[in-house]
N, C-alpha and C positions, 0 to 999 in steps of 0.2 A: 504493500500500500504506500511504503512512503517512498520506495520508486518509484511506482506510478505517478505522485503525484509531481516528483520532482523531475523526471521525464517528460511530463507534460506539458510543466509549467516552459521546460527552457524549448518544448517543440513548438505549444503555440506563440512561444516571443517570435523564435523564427520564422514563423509561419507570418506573420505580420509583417515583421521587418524585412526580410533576405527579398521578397520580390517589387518591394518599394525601393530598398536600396540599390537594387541592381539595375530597378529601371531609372533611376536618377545617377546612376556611373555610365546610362549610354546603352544599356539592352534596349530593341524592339522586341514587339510582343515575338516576333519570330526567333530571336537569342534568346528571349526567356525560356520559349518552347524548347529549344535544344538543350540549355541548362537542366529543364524539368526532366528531360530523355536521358541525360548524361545519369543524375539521381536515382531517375528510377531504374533505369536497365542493374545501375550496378545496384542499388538495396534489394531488387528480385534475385539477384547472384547470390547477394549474402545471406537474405532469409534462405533462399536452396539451402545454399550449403551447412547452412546453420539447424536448419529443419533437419536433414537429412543427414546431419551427425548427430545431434542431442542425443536421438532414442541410444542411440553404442555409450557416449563418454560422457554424458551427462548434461543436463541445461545450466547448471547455475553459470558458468566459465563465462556462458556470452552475456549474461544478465550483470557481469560486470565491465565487459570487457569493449561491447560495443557502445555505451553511452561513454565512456571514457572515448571514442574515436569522434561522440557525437562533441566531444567537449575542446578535442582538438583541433573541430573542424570549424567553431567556433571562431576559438586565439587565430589561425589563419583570418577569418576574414576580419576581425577587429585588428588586426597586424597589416595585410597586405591587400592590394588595390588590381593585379595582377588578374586579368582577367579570365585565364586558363589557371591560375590557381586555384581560384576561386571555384572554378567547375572542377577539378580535381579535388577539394576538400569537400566540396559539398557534396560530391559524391560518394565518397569513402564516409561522411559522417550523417548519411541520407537528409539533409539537410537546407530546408526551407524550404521547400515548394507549394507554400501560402495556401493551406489544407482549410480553410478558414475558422471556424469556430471548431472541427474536427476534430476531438482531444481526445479520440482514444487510438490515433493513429501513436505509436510512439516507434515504430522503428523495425528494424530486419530481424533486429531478437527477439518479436512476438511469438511466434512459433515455439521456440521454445519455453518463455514464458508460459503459454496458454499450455503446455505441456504437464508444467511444472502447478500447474494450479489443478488442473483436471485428475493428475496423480496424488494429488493432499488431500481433494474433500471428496465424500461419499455425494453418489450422483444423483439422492434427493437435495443437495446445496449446491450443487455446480451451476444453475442458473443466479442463484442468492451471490455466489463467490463470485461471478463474472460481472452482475449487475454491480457489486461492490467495489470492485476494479475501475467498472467506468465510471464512477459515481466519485472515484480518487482521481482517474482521469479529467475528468471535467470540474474539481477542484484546484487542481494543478493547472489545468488551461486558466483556468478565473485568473490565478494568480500570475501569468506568465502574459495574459491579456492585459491589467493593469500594469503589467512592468513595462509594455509599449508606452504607457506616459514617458518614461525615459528618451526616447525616442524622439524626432524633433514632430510640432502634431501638425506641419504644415510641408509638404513633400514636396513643394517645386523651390525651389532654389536653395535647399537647407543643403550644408555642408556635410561630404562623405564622414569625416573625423567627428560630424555631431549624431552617428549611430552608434559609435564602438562602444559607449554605455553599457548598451544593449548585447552586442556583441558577447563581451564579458560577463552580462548575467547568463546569458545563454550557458557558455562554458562552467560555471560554478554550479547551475543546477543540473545541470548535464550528468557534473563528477559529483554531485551528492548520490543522482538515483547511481550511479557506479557502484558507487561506496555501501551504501546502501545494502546490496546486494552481496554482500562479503558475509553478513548475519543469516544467512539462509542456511537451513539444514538441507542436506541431501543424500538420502541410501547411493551408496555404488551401482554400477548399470551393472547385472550380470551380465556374466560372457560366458558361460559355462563352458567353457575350455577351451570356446570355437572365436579365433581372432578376426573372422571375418565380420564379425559383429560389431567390431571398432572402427570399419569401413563406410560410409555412408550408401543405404541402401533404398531400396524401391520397395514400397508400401508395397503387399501383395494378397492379405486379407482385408484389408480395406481397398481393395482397385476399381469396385462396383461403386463406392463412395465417392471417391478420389473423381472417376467419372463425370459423375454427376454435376460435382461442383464445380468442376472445370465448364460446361455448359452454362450454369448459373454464373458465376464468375467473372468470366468472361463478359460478357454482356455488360454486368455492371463495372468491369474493369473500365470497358470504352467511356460508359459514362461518366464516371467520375473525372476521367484521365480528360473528358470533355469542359468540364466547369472546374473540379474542386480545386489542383493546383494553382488557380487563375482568379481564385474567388477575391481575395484581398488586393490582386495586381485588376480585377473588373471593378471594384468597389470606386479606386486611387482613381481608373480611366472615366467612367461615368461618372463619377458625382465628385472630381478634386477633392479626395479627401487624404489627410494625412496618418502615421501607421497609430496618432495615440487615440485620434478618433474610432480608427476600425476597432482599436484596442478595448475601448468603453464598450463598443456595443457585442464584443466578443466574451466581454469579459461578463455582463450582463445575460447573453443568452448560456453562458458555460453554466451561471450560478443556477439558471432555472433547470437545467438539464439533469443534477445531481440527482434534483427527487424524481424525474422520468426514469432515469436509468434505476434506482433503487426498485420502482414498478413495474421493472421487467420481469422479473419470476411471477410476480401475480398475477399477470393480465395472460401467461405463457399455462399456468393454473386453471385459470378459468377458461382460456379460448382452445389453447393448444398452442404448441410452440409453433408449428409449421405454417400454422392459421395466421398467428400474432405478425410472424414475418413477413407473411405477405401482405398483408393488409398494411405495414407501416410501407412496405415497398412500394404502394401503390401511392401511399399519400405524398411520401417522399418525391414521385414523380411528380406527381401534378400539380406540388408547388412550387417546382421549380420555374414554370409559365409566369404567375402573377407575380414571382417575386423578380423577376429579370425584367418585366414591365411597369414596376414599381417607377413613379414619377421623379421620387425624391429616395434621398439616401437614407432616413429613418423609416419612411413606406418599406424600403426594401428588408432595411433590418427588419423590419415587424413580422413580416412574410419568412424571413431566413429563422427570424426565431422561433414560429409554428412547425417549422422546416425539423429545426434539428432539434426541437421536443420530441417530436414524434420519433427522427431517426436513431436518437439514442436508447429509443427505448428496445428497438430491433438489434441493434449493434453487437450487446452481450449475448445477446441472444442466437444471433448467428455464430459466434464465437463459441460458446456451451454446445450447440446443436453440431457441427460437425466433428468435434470431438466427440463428443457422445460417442458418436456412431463408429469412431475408429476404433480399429484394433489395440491394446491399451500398447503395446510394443512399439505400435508406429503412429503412435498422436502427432509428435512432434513430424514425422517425414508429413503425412498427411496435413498438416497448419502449414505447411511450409508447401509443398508441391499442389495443394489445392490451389494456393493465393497464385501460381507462377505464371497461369496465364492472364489473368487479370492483372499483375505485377506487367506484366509484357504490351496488352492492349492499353493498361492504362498509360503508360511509359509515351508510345506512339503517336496516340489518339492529339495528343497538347502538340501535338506538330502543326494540325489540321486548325485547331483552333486558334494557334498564332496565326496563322494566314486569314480565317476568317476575321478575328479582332483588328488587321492592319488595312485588308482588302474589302471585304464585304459589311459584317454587321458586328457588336459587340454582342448581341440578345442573341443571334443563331445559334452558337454552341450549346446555348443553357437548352433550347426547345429543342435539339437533337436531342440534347441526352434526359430532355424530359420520357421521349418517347423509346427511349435503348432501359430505362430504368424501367419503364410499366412492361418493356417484352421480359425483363430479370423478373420484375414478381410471377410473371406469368408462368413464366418455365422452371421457378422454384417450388411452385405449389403444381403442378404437373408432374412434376420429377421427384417431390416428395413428400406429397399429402398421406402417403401408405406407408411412409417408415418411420411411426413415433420414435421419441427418445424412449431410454428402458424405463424413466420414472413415470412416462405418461401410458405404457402397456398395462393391459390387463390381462394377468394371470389366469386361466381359467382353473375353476375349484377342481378338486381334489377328488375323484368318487368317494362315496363312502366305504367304509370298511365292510367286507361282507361278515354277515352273524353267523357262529356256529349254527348248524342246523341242533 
C-alpha cells in the first residue's frame, strides 16, 4: 500500500508534467507521438520479461528495482535538456506519457505485483485486496496531482529550469515506493530440482485464458493508446491550460475515485464481476463523446470526472478477474503476456493521433476510440459471460448419504 501510493503519487506528477514540458522544449504533437512509442514499446519489453520470470525467481526483486529506474529516469530529465536523452530515460523508466487522472497505471512491474497480491489473500478478498490497491492508487495520484502546483501553472513561455521542482519530487517518491518494497515477505519459488523453471516461460494451462484477453485487450489497447497518453498534452492544446491547473482538477477527481474503487467488490457481489465490467466498459465509452465536446475546460473536467468514477471502479476488477482464472504457477506470465498486445497496439495507435491532433481535428481520436472501447465491452462479455471467478460459482450439493436398509 504504501508503494502504491508513493508510485503513484510520482507517476501522476509525471503524467502532468513530462508532456507539457516536452511540448514547451519544441515536441509537435507528432515527436510527442514517437516519444509515447519509444515508452511504450520498451515498458511492454519489460513487463514481458518481468511477467514471465517472476513465477521461477520470485516478484518482490522488481517491486524494488524498477521504481528505483522510475526514479533515475527522473534526475535525467530534471538534469538534462538533450532531447534523445530524454527518450532514452523515459523509456527505460516508463515514464510520463500524461495517462491523465489514470492512477492505477504504475509501471512494467504490475505483473508481478498483481502476482504477488493474488498469492497473499484467499480468493473471497482478492476483489477487497485489488479495490484496496486502487483506492492507495488514486491517493497517491491526489497527492502527486497537487505537487503539479510546483510546477509553473501557466505553460507558454514558462522556463525549462522552472519544472525541475517537479522533476525531483518525481525521483524521491519514485525511490520511497522502491524502498518500500525491501519490507515484503516472500516464500522461495520452488524449482523442485528442474532449472528450467528459473527460465522464463509460456503460460500453458492458462492458454484458453491468455487467449481471450488478448482479443479483449487488444481493442482496448488501441483505444487508450488513442486518447489516454494525450489526455493532459489535449487539455494544454484546447483550453491553454497550465500542468498546476490540470493538476487541481486531477487531483480533485483522484480524491473522489478512492470510494468508487473501494465499491468494486460490492457492486462485483451483487451484479457479477463479468456483468460489472462490462457495463462500466460501456459507460466508459460513451463518455468519452461529450467530454471531448465539452465547450470549456471545467465542462470537460466534469464529464472526465463521471468518466473515471465509473472506470475505476472496473479497473480492480479486471485486475482480480484475470488472475482468478490463471493457473496459480503462471499469474504472473499471464499479467504480463495478457497486457502484450495491448502494450503493442497501445504503443502504435498515439502515432495516428499525433497526425490527427497536427493535420485534421483535436476531438477525432477521442470518438474513435469512443467506438474501439464499446466493441472491448462487447467482446469481453461474449468471451466471458460463462466463466465466473471461483468465488462467484456455485457448488452443486452433495447427495445424501444412503441409509442402511
Amino acid at each position: 500500500m504504501v508503494a502504491r501510493v508513493a508510485m503513484s503519487a510520482g507517476r501522476a506528477l509525471a503524467g502532468i508534467v513530462v508532456p507539457i514540458y516536452l511540448a514547451e522544449s519544441g515536441f509537435s504533437a507528432v515527436a510527442l507521438a514517437a516519444y509515447v512509442l519509444a515508452v511504450a514499446l520498451v515498458s511492454a519489453g519489460l513487463s514481458t520479461a518481468i511477467g514471465t520470470t517472476a513465477d521461477a525467481v520470485g516478484r518482490r526483486i522488481f517491486l524494488v528495482v524498477l521504481p528505483l529506474m522510475t526514479a533515475a529516469a527522473a534526475v535525467v530529465f530534471a538534469l538534462v535538456r538533450d532531447p534523445a536523452a530524454l527518450v532514452v530515460a523515459g523509456a527505460l523508466g516508463s515514464f510520463g506519457r500524461g495517462a491523465g487522472a489514470g492512477a492505477g497505471a504504475i509501471g512494467p512491474y504490475q505483473p508481478a505485483e498483481s502476482a504477488y497480491v493474488t498469492d497473499e489473500v484467499p480468493p473471497a478478498a482478492r476483489n477487497r485486496a485489488f479495490g484496496r490497491l486502487a483506492s492507495a492508487s488514486a491517493l497517491g495520484a491526489t497527492v502527486g496531482s497537487l505537487l503539479a502546483l510546483s510546477a509553473p501553472r501557466h505553460a507558454h513561455g514558462a522556463a525549462l529550469a522552472d519544472f525541475r521542482v517537479a522533476f525531483v519530487l518525481i525521483a524521491l517518491t519514485s525511490a520511497v515506493a522502491g524502498l518500500a518494497a525491501l519490507w515484503l515477505d516472500e516464500a522461495p519459488r520452488p524449482t523442485n530440482g528442474n532449472r528450467s523453471r528459473m527460465r522464463p516461460h509460456w503460460p500453458v494451462r492458462s492458454r484458453w485464458l491468455l487467449y481471450r484477453l488478448w482479443v479483449t485487450n487488444s481493442l482496448n489497447g488501441v483505444a487508450v493508446g488513442m486518447f489516454g497518453p494525450f489526455l493532459t498534452y489535449w487539455l494544454y492544446r484546447r483550453y491553454d491550460v497550465g500542468p498546476a491547473t490540470v493538476g487541481v482538477l486531477y487531483a480533485i477527481i483522484n480524491v473522489a475515485t478512492i470510494a468508487s474503487t473501494l465499491s468494486a467488490a460490492g457492486l462485483a457481489r451483487r451484479w457479477g464481476l463479468v456483468r460489472t465490467v462490462t457495463v462500466v466498459r460501456v459507460a466508459q465509452a460513451v463518455l468519452l463523446v461529450p467530454m471531448v465536446l465539452a465547450p470549456t475546460f471545467w465542462w470537460a473536467g466534469a464529464v472526465y470526472f463521471v468518466r473515471m468514477v465509473v472506470q475505476r471502479i472496473g479497473m480492480p476488477l479486471r485486475q482480480s478477474y484475470g488472475l482468478a482464472l490463471a493457473d496459480p504457477d503462471e499469474r504472473a506470465s499471464v499479467a504480463a503476456l495478457s497486457n502484450l498486445p495491448s502494450q503493442v497496439s497501445m504503443a502504435v495507435s498515439p502515432l495516428l493521433t499525433g497526425y490527427l491532433f497536427d493535420e485534421v481535428s483535436l476531438s477525432l481520436p477521442f470518438e474513435i476510440a469512443a467506438a474501439l472501447q464499446l466493441a472491448n465491452a462487447g467482446s469481453f462479455w461474449l468471451l466471458f459471460r460463462h466463466h465466473p471467478p471461483s468465488e462467484e460459482r456455485v457448488e452443486p450439493e452433495p447427495p445424501p448419504p444412503l441409509e442402511d436398509p
